[in-house]
C-alpha positions in Angstrom: 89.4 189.1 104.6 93.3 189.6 104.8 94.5 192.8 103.8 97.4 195.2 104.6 95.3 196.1 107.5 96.0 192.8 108.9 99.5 193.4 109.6 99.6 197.0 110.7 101.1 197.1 113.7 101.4 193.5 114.5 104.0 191.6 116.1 106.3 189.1 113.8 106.9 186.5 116.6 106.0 182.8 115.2 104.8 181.2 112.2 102.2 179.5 114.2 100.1 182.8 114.5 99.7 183.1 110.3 97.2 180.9 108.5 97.5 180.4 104.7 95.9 183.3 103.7 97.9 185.6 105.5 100.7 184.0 104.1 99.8 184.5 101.0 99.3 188.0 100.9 102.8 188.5 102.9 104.5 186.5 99.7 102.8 188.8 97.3 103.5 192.1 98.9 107.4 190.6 98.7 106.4 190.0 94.9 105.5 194.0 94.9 108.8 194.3 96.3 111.2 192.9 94.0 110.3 196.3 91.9 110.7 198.3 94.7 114.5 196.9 95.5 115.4 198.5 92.3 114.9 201.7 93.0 114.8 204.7 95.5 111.8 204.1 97.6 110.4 206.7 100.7 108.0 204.2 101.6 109.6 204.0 104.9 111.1 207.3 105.4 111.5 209.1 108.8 111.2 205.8 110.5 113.6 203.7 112.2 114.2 200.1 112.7 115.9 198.7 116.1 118.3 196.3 115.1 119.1 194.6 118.3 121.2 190.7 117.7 122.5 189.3 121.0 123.6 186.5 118.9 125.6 185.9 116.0 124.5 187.1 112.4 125.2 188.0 108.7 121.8 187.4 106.9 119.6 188.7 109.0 120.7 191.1 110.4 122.2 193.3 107.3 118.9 192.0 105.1 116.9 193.9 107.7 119.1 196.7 107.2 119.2 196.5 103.9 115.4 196.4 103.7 115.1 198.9 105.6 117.2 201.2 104.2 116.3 200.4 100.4 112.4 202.0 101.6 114.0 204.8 102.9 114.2 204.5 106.5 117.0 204.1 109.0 118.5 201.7 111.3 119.8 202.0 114.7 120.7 199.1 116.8 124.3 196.3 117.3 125.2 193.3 116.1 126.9 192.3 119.6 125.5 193.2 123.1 128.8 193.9 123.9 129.2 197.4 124.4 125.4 197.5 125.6 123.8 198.2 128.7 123.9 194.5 128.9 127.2 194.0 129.6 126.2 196.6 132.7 123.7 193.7 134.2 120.4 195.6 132.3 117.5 193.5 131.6 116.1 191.8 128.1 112.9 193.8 129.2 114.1 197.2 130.1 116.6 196.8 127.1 113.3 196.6 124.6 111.5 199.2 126.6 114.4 201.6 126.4 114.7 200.9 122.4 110.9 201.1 122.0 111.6 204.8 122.7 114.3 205.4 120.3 112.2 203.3 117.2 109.4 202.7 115.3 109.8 198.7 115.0 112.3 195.9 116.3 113.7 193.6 115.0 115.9 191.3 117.3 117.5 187.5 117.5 118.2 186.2 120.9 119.5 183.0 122.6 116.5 182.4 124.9 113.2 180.7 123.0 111.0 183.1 125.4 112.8 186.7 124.1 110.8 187.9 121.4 107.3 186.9 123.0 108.7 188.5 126.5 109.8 191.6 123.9 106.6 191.4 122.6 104.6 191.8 125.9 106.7 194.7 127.0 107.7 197.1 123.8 105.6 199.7 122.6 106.3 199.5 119.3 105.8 196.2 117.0 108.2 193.6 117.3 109.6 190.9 114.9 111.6 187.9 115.9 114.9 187.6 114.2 116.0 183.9 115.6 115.2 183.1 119.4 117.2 180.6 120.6 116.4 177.0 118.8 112.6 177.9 119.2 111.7 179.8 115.9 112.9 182.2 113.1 109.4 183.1 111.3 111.1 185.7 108.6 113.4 183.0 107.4 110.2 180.8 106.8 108.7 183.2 105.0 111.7 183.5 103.0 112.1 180.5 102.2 108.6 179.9 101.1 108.8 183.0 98.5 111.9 181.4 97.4 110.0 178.5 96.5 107.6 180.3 95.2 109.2 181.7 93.1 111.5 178.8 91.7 109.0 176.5 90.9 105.9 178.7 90.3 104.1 177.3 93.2 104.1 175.2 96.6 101.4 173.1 96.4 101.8 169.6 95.0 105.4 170.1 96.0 107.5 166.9 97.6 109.8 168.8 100.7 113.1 167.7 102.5 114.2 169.2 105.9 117.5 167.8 106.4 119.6 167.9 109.3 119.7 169.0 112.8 115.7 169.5 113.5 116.0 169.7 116.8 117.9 172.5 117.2 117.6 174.6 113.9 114.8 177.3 114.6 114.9 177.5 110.9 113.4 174.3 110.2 110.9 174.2 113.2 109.6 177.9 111.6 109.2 176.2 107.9 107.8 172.7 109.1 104.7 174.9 110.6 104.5 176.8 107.8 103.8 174.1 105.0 101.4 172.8 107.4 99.3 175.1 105.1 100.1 174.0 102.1 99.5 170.8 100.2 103.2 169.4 100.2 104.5 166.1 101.4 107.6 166.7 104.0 110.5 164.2 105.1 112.0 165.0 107.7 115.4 164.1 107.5 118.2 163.4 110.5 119.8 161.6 112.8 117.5 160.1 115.6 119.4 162.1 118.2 118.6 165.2 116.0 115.1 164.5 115.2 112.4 167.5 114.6 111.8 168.6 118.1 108.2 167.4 119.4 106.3 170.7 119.8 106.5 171.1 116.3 105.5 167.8 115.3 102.5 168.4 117.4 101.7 171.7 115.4 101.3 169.6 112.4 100.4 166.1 112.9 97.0 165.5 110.6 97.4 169.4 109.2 100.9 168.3 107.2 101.8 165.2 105.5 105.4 164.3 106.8 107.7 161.6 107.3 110.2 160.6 109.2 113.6 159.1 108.3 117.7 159.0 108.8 118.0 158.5 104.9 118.3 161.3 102.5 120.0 159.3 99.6 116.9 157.1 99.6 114.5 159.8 99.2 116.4 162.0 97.3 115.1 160.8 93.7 111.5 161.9 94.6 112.7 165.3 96.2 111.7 168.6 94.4 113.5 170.5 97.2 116.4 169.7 99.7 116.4 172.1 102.8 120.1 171.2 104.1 121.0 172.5 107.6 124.2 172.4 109.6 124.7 170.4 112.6 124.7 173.7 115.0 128.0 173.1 117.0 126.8 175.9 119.7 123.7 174.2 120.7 125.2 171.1 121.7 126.8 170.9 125.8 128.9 168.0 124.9 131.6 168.5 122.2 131.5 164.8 121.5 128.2 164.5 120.3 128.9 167.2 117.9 131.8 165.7 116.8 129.6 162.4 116.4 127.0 164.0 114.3 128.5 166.6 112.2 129.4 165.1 109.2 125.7 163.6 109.2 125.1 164.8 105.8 127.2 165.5 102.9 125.9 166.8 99.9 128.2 167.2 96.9 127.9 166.4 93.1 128.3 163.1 93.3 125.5 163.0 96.0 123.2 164.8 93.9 123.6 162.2 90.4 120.5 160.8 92.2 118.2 164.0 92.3 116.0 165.0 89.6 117.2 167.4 87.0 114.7 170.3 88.7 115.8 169.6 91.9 116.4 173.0 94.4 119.2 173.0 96.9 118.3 175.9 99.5 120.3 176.4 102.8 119.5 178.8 105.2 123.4 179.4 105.7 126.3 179.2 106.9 127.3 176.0 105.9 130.0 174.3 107.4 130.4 171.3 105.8 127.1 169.9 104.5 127.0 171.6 101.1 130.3 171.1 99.1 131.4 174.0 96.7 131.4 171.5 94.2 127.4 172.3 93.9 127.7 175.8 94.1 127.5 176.0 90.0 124.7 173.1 89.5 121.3 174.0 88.5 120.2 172.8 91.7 121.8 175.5 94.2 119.4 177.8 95.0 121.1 179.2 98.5 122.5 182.2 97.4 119.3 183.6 95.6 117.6 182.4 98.2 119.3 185.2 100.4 118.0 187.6 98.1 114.6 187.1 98.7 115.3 188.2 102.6 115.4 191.6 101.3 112.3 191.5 99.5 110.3 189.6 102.5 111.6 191.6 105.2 110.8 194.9 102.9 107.3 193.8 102.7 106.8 192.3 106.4 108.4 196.2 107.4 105.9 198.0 105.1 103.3 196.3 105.9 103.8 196.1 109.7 104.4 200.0 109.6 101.2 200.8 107.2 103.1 201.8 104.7 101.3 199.6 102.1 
């Protein structure tokens, strides 16, 4: 039976380690937290949260903060290796073992796919995995689900569109596994250089009903949910293939005439280009409340994994 025992003291590292249960009592304990944001909370006080991003970040990083802080605890950590030990030549693994002394949790995004299970092996306190490299983001999954959750009531019985660069956006290969435990159908949506990356589509073949396809105008009447991406310009080594591919997907108010009139938008952000400003005051943008539920996910995942609920 899942409880908040499950979680105490776990490691956050990839969706492919939670099962629907488990997710579903992660999403509640977020519901439990929308009451919580309100207010002053000590839920978490006297303990501290390692913030350690060796890549770029807004969301994530300051909605771990934020979480943090709004249950009482601190943060300690950077938002650039530069200035680190790093810089000096110090290693990923003595980094997290230095910081394990210092903290109570960590929460960290890295370029390489194998940091956070490498953290994971060597910290002595829990670890969660903030974005590593184009492998995973699992909190951003899990935000995203409670965003949809929340929007339309349920997840289940739900038609799903992951649009854009699948084989580099960690965001998309962390949700794609998760709704392999729901009962959704999922199009995958992007060019074929771009197309979802093959581990994942051997996490869920015969667990998720997907498709595959370059053609989100086609699809787009059926959709009950669009998940744009950006074309990732730092992932790719050649500049022209970027420049090739970036404009893969635009999705303004014209473009959405076609969607139904309960259509959600979501966007893990930044965009670029993909989502014109033009949408940003239609009924179907849902990106910018979707950040707000990273506070109330990452509360929960910090209470929980801390045993404070």
């Amino acid at each position: 039976m899942v409880n908040a025992e499950t979680f105490k003291g776990r490691n956050i590292i990839s969706m492919r380690e939670f099962d629907r249960a488990e997710i579903d009592f992660v999403l509640d304990t977020a519901d439990d937290m929308v009451k919580l944001e309100q207010e002053r909370s000590d839920l978490l006080k006297g303990k501290v949260l390692a913030a350690l991003f060796f890549e770029p970040s807004t969301r994530t990083r300051l909605s771990f903060e934020s979480a943090m802080n709004r249950l009482g605890g601190s943060v300690i950590g950077f938002a650039t290796p530069a200035g680190s030990s790093v810089e000096k030549g110090e290693s990923l693994a003595d980094t997290i073992r230095t910081v394990s002394q210092y903290s109570d949790i960590i929460a960290m995004r890295h370029p390489d796919e194998e940091s956070s299970r490498m953290a994971a092996k060597v910290a002595s306190v829990p670890v969660i995995n903030g974005g590593s490299g184009p492998w995973e983001h699992p909190t951003q999954a899990l935000l995203d689900l409670h965003t949809i959750r929340t929007a339309k009531g349920t997840i289940d019985g739900l038609n799903i569109a992951l649009a854009g660069d699948l084989k580099f956006g960690r965001t998309t290969h962390s949700l794609a596994v998760a709704l392999r435990n729901f009962d959704v159908k999922c199009h995958f949506v992007s060019p074929d250089s771009l197309k979802m990356r093959q581990d994942v589509i051997d996490d869920v073949e015969g667990k998720l009903d997907y498709t595959e396809t370059e053609d989100l105008k086609s699809i787009l009447p059926e959709m009950d949910i669009v998940y744009a991406t950006r074309i990732q310009k730092e992932r790719f080594s050649d500049p022209a293939d970027y420049e090739r591919l970036k404009d893969a997907y635009l999705i303004d108010k014209e473009f959405l005439r076609g969607a139904k009139e309960d259509m959600k938008l979501m966007h893990p952000l930044p965009r670029i280009n993909e989502i014109s400003t033009d949408v940003d005051d239609t009924p179907h943008a849902l990106y910018f409340k979707q950040m707000r539920h990273g506070i109330y996910l990452r509360m929960a995942l910090l209470a929980l994994v801390l045993g404070a609920v």
